[in-house]
C-alpha positions in Angstrom: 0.0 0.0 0.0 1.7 3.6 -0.5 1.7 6.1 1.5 0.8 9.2 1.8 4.3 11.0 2.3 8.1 10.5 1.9 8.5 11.4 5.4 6.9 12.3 8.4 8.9 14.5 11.1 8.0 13.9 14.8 10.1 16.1 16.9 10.2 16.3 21.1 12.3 16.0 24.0 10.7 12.4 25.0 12.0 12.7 28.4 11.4 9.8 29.7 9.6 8.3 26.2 5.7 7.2 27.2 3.6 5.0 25.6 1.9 8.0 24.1 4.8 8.6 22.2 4.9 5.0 20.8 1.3 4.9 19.6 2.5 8.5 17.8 5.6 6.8 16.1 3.8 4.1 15.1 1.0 6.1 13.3 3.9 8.3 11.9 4.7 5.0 10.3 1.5 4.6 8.4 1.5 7.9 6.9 4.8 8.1 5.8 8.0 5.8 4.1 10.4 6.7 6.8 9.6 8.5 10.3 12.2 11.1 11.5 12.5 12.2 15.1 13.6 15.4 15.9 15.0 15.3 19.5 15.0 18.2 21.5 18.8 18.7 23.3 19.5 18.6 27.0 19.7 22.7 26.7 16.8 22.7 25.6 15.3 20.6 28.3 17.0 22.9 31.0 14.9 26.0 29.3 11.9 24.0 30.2 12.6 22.1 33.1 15.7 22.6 34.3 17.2 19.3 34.1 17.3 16.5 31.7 15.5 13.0 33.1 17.5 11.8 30.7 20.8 12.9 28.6 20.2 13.4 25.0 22.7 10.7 24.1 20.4 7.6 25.9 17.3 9.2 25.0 18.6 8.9 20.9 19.5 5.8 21.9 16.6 4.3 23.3 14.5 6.1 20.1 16.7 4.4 17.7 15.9 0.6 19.0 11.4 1.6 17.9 11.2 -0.2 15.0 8.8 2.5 13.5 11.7 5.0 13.8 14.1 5.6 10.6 16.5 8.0 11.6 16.8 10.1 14.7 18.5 13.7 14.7 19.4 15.8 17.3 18.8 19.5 17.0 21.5 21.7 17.2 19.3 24.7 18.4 17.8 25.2 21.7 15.0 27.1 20.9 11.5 26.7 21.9 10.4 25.8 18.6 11.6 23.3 16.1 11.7 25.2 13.5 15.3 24.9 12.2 16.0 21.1 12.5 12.5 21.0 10.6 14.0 24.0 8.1 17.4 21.9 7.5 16.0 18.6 7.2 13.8 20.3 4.1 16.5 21.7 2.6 18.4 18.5 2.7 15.6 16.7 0.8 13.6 19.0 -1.3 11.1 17.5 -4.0 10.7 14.9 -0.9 6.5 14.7 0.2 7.1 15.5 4.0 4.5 15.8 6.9 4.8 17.5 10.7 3.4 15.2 13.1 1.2 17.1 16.4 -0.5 14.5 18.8 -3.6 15.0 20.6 -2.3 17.8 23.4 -1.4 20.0 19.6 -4.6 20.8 17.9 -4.9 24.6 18.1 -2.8 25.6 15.0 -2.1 29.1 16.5 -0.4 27.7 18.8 2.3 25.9 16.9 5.3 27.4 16.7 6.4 25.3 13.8 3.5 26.5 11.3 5.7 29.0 9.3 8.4 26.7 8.5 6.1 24.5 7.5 4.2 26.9 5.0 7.7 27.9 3.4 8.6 24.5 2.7 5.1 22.5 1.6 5.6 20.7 4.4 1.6 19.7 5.8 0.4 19.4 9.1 -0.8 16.0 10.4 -3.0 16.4 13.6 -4.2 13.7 16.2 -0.8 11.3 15.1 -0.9 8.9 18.4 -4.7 9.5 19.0 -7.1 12.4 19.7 -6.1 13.0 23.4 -2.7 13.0 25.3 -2.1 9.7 26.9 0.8 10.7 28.8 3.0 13.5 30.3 7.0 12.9 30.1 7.3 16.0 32.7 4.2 14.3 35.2 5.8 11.5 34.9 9.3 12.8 36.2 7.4 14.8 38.5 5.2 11.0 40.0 9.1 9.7 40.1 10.8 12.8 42.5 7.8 13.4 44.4 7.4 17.2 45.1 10.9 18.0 44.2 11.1 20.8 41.5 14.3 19.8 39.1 16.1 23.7 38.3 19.3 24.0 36.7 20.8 24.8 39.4 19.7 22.6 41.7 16.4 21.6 43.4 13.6 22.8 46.3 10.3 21.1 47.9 7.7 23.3 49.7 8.0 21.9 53.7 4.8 24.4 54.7 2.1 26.8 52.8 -0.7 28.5 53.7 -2.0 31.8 53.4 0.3 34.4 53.8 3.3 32.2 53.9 5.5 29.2 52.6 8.5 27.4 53.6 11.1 25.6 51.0 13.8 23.7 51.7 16.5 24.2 48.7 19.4 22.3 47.5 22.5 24.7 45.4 24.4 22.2 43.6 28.5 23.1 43.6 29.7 26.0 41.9 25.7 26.9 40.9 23.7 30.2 41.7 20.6 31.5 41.3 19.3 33.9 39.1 20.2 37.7 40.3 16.3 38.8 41.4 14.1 40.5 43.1 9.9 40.2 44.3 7.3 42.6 44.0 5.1 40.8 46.8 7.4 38.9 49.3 9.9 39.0 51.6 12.4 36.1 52.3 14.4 34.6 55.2 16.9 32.4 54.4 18.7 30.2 57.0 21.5 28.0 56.1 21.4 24.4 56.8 24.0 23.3 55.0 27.3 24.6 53.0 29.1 27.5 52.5 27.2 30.9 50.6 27.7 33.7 48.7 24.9 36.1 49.1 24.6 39.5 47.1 21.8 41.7 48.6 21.7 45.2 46.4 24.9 46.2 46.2 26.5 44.3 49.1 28.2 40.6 49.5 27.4 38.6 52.8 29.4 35.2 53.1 26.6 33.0 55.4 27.7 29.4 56.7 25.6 27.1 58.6 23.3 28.0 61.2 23.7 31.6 59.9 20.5 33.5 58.0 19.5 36.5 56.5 16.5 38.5 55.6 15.7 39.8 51.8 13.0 42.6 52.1 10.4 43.1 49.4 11.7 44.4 45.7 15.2 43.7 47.0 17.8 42.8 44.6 19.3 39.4 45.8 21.0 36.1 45.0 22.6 32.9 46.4 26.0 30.9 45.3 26.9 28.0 46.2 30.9 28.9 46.8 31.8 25.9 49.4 32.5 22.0 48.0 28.9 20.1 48.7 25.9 20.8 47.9 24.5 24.1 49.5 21.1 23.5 51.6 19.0 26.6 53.0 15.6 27.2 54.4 13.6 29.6 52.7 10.4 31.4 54.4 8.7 33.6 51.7 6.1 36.2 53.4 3.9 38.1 51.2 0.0 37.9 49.2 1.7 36.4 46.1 4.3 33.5 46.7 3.5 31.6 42.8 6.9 31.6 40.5 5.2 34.1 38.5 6.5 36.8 41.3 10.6 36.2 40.1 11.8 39.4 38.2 14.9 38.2 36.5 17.8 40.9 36.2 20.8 38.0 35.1 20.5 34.5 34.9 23.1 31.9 33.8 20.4 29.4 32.4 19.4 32.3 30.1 15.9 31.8 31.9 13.6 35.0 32.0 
């Protein structure tokens, strides 16, 4: 029986791969000759996560052993979108009939950052490839696996206490890591380390804080931690304020080019 296209391009960070993704590789299959995977790097995965369940080396790997899978290409750019690995792999077979996989959580075309590329080079849009509905959620799942722990770049955190008006974290610095340089339009902070060696910058001042020793960080304060000592750097945090959510970071630098 032929099909439909020449190739059809699935492209993700499949970190950890799910049995949604399988069920979407193996209807890639029926659409199209070959089925290319487009994996998303482990920079990529620290924009979004902060750290990579997997490197990008075993998750190719692992990809390359689903027998619905013809070739699988890591993308050089760590961009949100995939829109030049999808750009490069057209120009490397043009005259070729080639189709961009979405599954079931992609359906609202405005929101596909990939549409553009797609439109320049003929390239069509195949919608509900692995089923109508997500089945699965690489990030959930991490996130059932570690419990409460948020993954960062630079480390980790679990919320101890929360309630209204207040919230207590404990958070782990891993060596020679920092947080980004920030401030809060709705909280002030206490931190109290537990655990390591510091480097705190508060405005325009440095404060070296050890074990057992804290500090407060008043609202729309400039401020940031480093871990300077040689183990991991733990510290309580106590947030006071009416908006606690992530959403209250104001970024000034950040070494994870995070905003």
């Amino acid at each position: 029986m032929k099909k439909k296209y020449d190739f059809a391009i699935v492209s993700g960070g499949f970190d950890p791969v799910h049995v949604g993704h399988l069920r979407m590789f193996q209807d890639a299959s029926k659409l199209a000759n070959k089925v290319i995977v487009l994996l998303n790097n482990d920079d990529w995965l620290i924009k979004k996560k902060g750290k990579p369940f997997m490197n990008q080396k075993h998750r190719k790997e692992i990809l390359e052993e689903f027998k619905s899978i013809t070739d699988v290409i890591i993308q050089k750019s760590s961009e949100k979108s995939s829109s030049l690995a999808i750009k490069e792999f057209a120009l490397q077979n043009k005259n070729k009939k080639i189709c961009y996989c979405n599954g079931g959580d992609r359906s609202d075309i405005e929101n596909i950052l990939e549409v553009s590329v797609c439109k320049e080079f003929n390239i069509d849009l195949e919608f509900g490839v692995g089923g109508e509905k997500k089945i699965e959620s690489s990030s959930q799942l991490s996130k059932n696996y570690l419990g409460n722990v948020e993954i960062r770049p630079w480390g980790n955190y679990h919320i101890i206490a929360k309630n209204s008006g207040y919230q207590i974290k404990e958070i782990r610095v891993n060596q020679h890591s920092k947080l980004s340089l920030q401030k809060h339009k709705n909280r002030s902070e206490f931190w109290q380390i537990v655990k390591g060696e510091s480097k705190i910058i508060i405005d325009d001042k440095e404060y070296y804080l050890k074990e057992k020793e804290h500090i407060y960080i008043p609202i729309n304060t400039v401020h940031r931690i480093e871990n300077v000592g040689k183990e991991d750097l733990v510290f309580i945090e106590i947030q006071l304020g009416e908006n606690l959510k992530e959403d209250d970071i104001i970024r000034l630098e950040d070494d994870y080019g995070r905003t």
